[in-house]
C-alpha positions as semicolon CSV with decimal commas, in nm:
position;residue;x (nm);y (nm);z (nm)
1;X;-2,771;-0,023;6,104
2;X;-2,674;-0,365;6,023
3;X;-2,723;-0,568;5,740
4;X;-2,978;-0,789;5,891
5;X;-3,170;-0,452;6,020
6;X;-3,129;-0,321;5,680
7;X;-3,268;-0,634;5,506
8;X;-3,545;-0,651;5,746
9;X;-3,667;-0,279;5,687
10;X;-3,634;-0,298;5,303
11;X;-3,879;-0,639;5,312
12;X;-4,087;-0,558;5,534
13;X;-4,131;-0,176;5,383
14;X;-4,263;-0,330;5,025
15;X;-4,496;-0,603;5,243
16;X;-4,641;-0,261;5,467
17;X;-4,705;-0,086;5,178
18;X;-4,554;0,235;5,280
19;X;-4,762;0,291;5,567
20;X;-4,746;0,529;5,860
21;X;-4,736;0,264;6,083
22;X;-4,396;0,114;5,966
23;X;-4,259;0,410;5,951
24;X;-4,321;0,480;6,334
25;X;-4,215;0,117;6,443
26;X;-3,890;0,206;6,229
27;X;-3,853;0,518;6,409
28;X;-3,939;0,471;6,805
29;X;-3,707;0,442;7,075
30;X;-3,975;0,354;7,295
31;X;-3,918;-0,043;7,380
32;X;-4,288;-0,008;7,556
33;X;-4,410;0,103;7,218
34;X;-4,294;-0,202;7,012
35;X;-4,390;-0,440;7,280
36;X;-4,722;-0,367;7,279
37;X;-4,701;-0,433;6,903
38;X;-4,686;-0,803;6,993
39;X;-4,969;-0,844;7,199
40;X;-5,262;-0,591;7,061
41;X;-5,506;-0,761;6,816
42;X;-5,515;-0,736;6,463
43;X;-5,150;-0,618;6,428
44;X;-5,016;-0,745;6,059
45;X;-4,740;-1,040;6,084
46;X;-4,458;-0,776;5,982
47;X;-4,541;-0,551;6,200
48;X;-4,487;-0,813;6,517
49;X;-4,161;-0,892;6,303
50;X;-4,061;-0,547;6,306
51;X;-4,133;-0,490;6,689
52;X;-4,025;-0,830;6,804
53;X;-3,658;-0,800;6,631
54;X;-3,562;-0,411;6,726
55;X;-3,684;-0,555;7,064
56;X;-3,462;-0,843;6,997
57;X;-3,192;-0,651;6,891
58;X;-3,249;-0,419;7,190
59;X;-3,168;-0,705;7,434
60;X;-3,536;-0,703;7,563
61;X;-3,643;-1,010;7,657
62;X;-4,030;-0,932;7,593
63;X;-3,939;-1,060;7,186
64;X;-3,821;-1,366;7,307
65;X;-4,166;-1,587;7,198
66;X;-4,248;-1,372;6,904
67;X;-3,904;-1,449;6,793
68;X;-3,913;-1,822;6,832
69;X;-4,219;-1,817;6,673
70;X;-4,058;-1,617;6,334
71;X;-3,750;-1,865;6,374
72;X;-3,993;-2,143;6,276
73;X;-4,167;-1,974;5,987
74;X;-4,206;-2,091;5,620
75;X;-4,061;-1,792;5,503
76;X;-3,686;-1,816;5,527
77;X;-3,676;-1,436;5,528
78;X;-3,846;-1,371;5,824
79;X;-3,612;-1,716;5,981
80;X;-3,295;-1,564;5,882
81;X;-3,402;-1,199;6,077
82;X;-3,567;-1,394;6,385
83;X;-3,202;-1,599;6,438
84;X;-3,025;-1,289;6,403
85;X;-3,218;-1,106;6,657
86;X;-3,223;-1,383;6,865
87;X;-2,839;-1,397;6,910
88;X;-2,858;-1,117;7,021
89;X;-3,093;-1,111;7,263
90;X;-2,917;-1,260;7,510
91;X;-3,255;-1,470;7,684
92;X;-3,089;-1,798;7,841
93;X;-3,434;-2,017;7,705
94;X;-3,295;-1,957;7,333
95;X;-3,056;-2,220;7,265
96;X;-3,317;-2,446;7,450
97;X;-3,585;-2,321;7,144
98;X;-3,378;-2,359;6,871
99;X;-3,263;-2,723;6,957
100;X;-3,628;-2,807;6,984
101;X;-3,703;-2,668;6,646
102;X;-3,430;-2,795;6,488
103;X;-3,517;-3,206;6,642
104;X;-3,894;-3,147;6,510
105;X;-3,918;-3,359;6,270
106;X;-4,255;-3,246;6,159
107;X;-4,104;-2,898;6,082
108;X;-3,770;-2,979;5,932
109;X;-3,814;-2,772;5,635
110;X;-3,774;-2,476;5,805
111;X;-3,521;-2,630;6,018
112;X;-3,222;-2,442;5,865
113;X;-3,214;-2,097;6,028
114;X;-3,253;-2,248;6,437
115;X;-2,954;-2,525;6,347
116;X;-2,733;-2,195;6,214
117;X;-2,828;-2,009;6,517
118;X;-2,758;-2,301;6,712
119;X;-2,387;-2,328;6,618
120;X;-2,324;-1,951;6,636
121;X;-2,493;-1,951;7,043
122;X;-2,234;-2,248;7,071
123;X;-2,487;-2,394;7,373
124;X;-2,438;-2,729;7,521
125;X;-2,741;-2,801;7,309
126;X;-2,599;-2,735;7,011
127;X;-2,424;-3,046;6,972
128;X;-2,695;-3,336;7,055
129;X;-2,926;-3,143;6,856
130;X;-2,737;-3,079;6,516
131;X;-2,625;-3,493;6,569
132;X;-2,973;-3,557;6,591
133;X;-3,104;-3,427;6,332
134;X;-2,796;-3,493;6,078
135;X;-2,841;-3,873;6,145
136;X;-3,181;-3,836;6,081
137;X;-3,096;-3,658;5,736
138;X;-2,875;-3,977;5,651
139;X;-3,133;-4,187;5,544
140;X;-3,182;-4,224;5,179
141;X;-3,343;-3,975;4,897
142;X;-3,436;-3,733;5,225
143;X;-3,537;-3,397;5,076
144;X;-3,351;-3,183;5,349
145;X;-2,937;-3,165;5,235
146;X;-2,956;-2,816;5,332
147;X;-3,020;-2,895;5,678
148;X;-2,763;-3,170;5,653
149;X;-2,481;-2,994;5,562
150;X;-2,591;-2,715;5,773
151;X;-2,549;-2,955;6,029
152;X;-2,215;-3,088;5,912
153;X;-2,078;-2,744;5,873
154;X;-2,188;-2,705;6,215
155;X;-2,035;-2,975;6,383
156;X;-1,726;-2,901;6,216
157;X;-1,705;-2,529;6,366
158;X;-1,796;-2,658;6,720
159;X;-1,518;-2,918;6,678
160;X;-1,677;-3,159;6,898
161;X;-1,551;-3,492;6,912
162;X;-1,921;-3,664;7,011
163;X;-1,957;-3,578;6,608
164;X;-1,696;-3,797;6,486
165;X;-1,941;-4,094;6,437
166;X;-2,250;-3,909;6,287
167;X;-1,968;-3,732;6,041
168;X;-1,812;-4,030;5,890
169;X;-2,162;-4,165;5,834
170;X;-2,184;-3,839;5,659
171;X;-1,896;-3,956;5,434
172;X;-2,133;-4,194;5,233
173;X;-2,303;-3,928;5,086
174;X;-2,185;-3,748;4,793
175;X;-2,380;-3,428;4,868
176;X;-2,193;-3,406;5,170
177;X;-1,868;-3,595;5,149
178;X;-1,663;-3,318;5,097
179;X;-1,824;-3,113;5,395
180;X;-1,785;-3,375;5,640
181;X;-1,458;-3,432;5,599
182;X;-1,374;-3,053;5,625
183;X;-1,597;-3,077;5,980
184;X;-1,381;-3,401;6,089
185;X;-1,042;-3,243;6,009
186;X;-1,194;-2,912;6,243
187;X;-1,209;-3,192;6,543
188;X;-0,908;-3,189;6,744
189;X;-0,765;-3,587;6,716
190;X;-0,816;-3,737;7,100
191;X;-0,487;-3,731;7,315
């Protein structure tokens, strides 16, 4: 078990309460079993979580919109297991997802965990999106530096040179100055 799968089963054990029903979603092999988890009625949120990322995890692409779904939660918990999964999954439509969520504008607090997963698919996408929503970041007193220098960080270790520009704006902010140049000197210099 990895530490993501490890994290996930010790929070969502204390949000189940114990019950007989985690313990079986913990347990099963059967990938039939966990994907009907996602569709019947009435099933608790971490029980879908639970289903949708050892489906995930599984490389079954039946978790995909459950996953996308967690990826764009409010808890950053429940984010950080849905991008792991995710990577893993293997479903060509992710990188397409997470660039989407990261660009929304009306979620960028929870923007964080699809521009991480973004850099680590390292999908054409990737790119536009994290320069997108870094210049957006740029503008004065905006609440989101965490999802700036994510994106810096980002740009940095995809060494992209369509970055350059959005970086050295990046340089005009003390929060992350040091960051961006880091990501610049990452960026091979053009022949």
């Amino acid at each position: 078990m990895d530490e993501a799968s490890r994290s996930l089963a010790e929070r969502v054990r204390t949000e189940a309460g114990g019950s007989a029903v985690y313990e079986r979603l913990m347990a099963t092999d059967d990938p039939d079993e966990l994907a009907a988890v996602l569709t019947e009625p009435g099933r608790p949120l971490w029980a879908r979580e639970v289903a949708a990322f050892r489906l995930g995890m599984a490389g079954d692409r039946r978790a995909f919109e459950a996953l996308v779904l967690l990826l764009n939660h409010r808890d950053p918990a429940r984010c950080a297991s849905a991008a792991h999964a995710l990577a893993r999954l293997g479903d060509p439509r992710t990188a397409r997802a997470a660039a989407a969520l990261a660009t929304n504008e009306l979620r960028v607090a929870y923007a964080l965990h699809p521009v991480r997963l973004l850099v680590e698919l390292r999908a054409p996408e990737a790119v536009p999106a994290l320069i997108t929503t870094l210049r957006r970041r740029l503008g004065p007193h905006d609440p989101y530096r965490r999802v700036a220098l994510a994106c810096v960080e980002g740009l940095g270790a995809l060494g992209d040179d369509r970055a350059r520009p959005v970086l050295n704006e990046a340089l005009a902010h003390p929060a992350l100055a040091e960051a961006a140049v880091h990501a610049l000197a990452r960026i091979p210099q053009p022949g």
